[in-house]
C-alpha atoms as an extended CHARMM CRD file, in Angstrom:
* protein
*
        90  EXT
         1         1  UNK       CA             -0.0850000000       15.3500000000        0.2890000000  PROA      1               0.0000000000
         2         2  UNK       CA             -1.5860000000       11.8400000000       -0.9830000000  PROA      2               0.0000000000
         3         3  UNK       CA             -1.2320000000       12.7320000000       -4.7460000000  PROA      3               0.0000000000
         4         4  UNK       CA              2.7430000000       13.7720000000       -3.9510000000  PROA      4               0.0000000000
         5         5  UNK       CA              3.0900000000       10.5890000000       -2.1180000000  PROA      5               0.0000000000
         6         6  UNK       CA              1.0150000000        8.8630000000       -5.2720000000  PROA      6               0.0000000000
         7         7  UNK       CA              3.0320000000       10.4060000000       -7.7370000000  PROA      7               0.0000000000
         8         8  UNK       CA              6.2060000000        9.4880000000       -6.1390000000  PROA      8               0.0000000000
         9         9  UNK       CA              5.1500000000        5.6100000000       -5.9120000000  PROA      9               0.0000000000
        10        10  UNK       CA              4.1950000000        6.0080000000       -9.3140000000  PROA      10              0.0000000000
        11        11  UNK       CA              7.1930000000        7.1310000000      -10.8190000000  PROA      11              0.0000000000
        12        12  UNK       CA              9.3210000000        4.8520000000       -9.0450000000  PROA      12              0.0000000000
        13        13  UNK       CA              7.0400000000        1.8030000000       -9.8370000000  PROA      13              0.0000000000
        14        14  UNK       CA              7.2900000000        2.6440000000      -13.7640000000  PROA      14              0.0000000000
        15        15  UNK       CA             11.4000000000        3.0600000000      -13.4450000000  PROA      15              0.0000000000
        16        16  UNK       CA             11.3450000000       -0.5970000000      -11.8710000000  PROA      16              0.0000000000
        17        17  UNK       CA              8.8100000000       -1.7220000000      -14.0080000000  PROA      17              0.0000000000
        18        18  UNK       CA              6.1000000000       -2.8170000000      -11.4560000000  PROA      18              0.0000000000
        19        19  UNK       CA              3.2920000000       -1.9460000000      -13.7460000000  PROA      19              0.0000000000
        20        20  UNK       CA              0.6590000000       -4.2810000000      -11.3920000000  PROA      20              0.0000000000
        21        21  UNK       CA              1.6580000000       -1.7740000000       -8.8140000000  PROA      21              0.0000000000
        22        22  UNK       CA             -0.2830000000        0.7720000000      -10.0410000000  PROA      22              0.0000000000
        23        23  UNK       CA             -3.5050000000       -1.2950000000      -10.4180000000  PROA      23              0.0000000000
        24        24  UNK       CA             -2.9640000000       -2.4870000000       -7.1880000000  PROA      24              0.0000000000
        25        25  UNK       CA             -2.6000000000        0.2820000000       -5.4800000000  PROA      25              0.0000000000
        26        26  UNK       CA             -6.0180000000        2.2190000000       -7.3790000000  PROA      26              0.0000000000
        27        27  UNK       CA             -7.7910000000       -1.3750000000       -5.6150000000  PROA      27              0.0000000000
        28        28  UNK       CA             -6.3020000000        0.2300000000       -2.6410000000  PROA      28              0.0000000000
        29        29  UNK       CA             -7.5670000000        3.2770000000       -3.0280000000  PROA      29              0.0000000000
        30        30  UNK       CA            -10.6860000000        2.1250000000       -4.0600000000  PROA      30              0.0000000000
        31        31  UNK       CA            -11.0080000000        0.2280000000       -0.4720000000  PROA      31              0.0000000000
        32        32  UNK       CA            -10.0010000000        3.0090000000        1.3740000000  PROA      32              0.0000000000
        33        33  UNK       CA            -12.4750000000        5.2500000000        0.2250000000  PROA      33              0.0000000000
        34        34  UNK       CA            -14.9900000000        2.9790000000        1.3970000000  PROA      34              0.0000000000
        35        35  UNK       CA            -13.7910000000        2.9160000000        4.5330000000  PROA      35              0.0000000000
        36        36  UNK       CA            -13.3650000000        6.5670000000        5.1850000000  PROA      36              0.0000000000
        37        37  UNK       CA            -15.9510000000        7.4950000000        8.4890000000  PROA      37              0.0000000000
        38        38  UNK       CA            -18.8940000000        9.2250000000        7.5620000000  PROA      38              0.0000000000
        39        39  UNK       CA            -17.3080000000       12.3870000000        9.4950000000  PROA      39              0.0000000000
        40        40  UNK       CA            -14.4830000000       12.5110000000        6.5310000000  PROA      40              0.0000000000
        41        41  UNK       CA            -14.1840000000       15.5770000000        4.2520000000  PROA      41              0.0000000000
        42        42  UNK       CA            -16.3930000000       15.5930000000        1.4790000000  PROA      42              0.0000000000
        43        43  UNK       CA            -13.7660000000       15.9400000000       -1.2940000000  PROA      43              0.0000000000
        44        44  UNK       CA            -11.8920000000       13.1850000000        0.7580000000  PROA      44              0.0000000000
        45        45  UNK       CA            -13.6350000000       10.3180000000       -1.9960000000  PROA      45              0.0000000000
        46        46  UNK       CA            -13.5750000000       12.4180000000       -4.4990000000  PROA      46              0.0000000000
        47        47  UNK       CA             -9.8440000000       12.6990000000       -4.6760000000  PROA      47              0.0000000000
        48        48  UNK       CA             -9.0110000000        8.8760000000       -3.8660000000  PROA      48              0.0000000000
        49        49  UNK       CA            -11.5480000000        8.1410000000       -6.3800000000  PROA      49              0.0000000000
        50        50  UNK       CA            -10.0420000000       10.6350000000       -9.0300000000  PROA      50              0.0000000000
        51        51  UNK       CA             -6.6900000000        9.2790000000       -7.6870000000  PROA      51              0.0000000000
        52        52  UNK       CA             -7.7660000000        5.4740000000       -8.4910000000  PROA      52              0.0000000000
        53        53  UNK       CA             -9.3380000000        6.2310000000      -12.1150000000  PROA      53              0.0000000000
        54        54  UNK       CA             -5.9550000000        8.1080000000      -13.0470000000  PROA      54              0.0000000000
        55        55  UNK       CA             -3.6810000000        5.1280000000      -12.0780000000  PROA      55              0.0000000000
        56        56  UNK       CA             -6.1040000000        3.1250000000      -14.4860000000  PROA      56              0.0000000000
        57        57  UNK       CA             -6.1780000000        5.2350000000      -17.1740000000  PROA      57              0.0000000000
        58        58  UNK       CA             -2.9750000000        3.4860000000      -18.6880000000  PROA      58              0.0000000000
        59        59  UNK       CA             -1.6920000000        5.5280000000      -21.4830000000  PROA      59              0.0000000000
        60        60  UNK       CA             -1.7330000000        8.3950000000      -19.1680000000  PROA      60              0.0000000000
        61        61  UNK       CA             -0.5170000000        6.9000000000      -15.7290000000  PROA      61              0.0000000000
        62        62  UNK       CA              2.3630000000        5.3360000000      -17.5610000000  PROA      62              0.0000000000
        63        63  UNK       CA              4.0140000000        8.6610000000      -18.9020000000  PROA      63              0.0000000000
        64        64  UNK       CA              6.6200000000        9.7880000000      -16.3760000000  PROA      64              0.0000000000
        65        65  UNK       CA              6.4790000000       13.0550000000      -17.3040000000  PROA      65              0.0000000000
        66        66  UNK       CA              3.0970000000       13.5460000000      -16.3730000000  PROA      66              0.0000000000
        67        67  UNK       CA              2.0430000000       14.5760000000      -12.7040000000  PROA      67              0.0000000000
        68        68  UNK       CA             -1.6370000000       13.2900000000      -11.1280000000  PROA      68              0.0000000000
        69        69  UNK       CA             -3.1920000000       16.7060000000       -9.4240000000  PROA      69              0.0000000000
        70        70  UNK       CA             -5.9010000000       17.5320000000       -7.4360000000  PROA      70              0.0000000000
        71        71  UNK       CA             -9.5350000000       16.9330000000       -9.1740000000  PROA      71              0.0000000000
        72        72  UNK       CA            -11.1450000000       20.5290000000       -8.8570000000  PROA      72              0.0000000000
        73        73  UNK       CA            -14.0800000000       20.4890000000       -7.0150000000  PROA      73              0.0000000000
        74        74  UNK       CA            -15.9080000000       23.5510000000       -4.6860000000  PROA      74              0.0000000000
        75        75  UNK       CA            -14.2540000000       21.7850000000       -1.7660000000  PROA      75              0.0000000000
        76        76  UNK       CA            -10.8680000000       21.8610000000       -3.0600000000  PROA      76              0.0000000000
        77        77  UNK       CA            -11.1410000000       25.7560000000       -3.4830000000  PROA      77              0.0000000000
        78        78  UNK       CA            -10.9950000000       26.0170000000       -7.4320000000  PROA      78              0.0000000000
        79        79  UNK       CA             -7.4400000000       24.7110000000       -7.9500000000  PROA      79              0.0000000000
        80        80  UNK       CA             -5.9240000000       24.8520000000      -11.5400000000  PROA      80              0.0000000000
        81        81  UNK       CA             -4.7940000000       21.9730000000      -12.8630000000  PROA      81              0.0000000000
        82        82  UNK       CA             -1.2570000000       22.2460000000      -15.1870000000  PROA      82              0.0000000000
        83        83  UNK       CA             -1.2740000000       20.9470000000      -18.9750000000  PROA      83              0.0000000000
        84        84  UNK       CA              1.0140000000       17.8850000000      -18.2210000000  PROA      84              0.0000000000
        85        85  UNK       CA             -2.0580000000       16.0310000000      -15.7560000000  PROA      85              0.0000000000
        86        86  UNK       CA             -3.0310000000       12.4500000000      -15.8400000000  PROA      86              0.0000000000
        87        87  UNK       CA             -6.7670000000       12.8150000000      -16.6640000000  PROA      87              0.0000000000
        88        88  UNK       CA             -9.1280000000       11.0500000000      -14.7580000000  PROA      88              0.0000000000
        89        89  UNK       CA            -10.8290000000        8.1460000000      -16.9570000000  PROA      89              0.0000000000
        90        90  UNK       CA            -14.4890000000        8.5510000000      -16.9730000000  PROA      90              0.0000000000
């Protein structure tokens, strides 16, 4: 639900042109994940981390036609990720 929430932020913030948008809102995500309780979901950093790194990776975050998804972890239950994915930077 986060990365179709994400994704729709995104694309609106590129049609505008609020590029700072998207950095700003990977600092948010960054913030957030320190703040999640210590009773959160394992894959619950994971993804706002993976999240974060895609929205920096700017060749990639800046392509409209390309969706963030899910990292795939052994929490997530082995999800596949589609060809046209923003890649998280590492």
């Amino acid at each position: 639900m986060l990365l179709q929430e994400l994704n729709r932020l995104r694309l609106a913030a590129l049609s505008l042109g609020f590029y700072d948008l998207l950095e700003a809102m990977a600092k948010l995500l960054e913030r957030e994940c320190t703040l999640l309780p210590s009773m959160a979901h394992p894959d619950a950093a994971l993804q706002m981390t993976h999240a974060a790194n895609s929205l920096r990776h700017s060749e990639l975050a800046r392509d409209a036609s390309r969706l963030i998804v899910p990292l795939q972890t052994n929490f997530a239950g082995g999800l596949s990720s589609p060809s046209n994915t923003v890649a998280a930077a590492d």
